[in-house]
N, C-alpha and C positions, 0 to 999 in steps of 0.2 A: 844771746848772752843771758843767764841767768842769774840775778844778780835777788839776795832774799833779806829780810831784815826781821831782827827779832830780839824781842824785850824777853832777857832771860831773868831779872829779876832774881841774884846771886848763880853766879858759872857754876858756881861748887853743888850747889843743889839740882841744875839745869843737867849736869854732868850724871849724877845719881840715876837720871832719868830718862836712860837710850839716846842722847843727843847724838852722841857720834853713829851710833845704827840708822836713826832718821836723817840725820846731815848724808852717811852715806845713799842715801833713799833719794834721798833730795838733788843731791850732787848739784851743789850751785856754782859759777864761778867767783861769785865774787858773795860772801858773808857779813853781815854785819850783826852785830851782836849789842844791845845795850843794856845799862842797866846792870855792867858784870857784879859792883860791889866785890872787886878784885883789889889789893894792894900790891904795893910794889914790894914792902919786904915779908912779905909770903914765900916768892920765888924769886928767879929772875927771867925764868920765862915761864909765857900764859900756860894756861893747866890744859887746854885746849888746842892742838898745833896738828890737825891732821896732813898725814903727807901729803905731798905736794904743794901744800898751801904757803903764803909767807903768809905773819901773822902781826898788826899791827895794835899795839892795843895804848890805851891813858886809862889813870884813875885819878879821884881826889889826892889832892898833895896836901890836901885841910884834914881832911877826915877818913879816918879808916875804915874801909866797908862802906862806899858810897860811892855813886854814881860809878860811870866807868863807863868807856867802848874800845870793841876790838871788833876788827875787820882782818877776814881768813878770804886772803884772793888768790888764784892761777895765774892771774895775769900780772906781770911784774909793773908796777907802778913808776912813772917816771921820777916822780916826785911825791914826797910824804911830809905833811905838816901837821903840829895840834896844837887846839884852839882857833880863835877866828884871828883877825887882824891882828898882826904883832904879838900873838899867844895870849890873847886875850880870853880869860876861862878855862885856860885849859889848868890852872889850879884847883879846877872842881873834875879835868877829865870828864870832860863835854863834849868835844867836838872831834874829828879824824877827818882829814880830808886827804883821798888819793889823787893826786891826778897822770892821766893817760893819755895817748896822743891826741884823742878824739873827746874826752872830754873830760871831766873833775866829778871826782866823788864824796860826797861828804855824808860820813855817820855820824848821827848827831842824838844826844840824848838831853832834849830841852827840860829846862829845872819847869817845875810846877810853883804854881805859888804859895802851896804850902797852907797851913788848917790858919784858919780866919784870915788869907790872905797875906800871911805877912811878908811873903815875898815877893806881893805883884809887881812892888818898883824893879826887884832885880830880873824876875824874869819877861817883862814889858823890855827893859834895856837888852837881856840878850836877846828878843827878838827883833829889837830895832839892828843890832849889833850884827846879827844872823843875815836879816837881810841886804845891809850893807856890804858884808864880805861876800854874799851870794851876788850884789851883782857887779861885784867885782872882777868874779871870777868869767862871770857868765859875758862879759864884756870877750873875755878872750876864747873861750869858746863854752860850749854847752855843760850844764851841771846838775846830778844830783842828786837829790837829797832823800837822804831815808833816816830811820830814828825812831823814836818814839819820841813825839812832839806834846806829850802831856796835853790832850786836847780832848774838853768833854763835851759831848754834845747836847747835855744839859745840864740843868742842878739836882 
């Protein structure tokens, strides 16, 4: 199983740019995409939907043109939710989580804390947050996790 993730940092301009020639190249089963900065009233489906695929996407419900993930898989998911616990974030179009017989998938595009920090309290909670539903999941079987996890390996 091939399963790929990628911070496309607006779909509309990622699209501009042979995505579907290299997606075809690539030929994954299972996609995940973050980072789209897709709205919901743009369309009403993703600009992105190649055949075969089902296409699962969230964006901010706060702000237009921010954050956002979609996940393009072959294999039909038994189960689809977004956000963490009880849809927790998924007003910011953070989180996607598939699950399959064998195990749970989650696309996740974690917030950054943002210039002098001002966001480390919220994004410290959703990583407490992140972790908690991860092992919630992973209690009932295996899980995971791809995104773009805003992680610097220095300053």
């Amino acid at each position: 199983m091939k399963i790929i993730s990628f911070n496309v940092n607006g779909i509309r301009a990622i699209l501009q740019k042979n995505l579907a020639k290299d997606f075809d190249t690539l030929n994954p089963d299972i996609f995940v995409i973050e980072e789209t900065k897709y709205s919901e009233d743009l369309h009403l489906d993703f600009p992105f939907a190649p055949k075969g695929y089902e296409t699962f996407w969230t964006c901010s419900k706060e702000k237009k043109g921010y954050s956002g993930v979609a996940i393009l898989t072959k294999i039909h998911p038994t189960n689809v939710t977004y956000g963490l616990l009880n849809g927790k974030y998924d007003d910011e179009g953070r989180v996607i989580t598939l699950e399959f017989p064998s195990f749970y998938l989650i696309g996740a595009y974690v917030p950054n804390s943002g210039e002098e920090l001002k966001r480390l309290d919220f994004r410290m909670g959703f990583e407490d947050d992140l972790l908690a539903y991860m092992k919630t999941l992973d209690a009932k079987k295996p899980v995971i996790l791809t995104g773009d996890l805003n992680v610097a390996h220095g300053l």
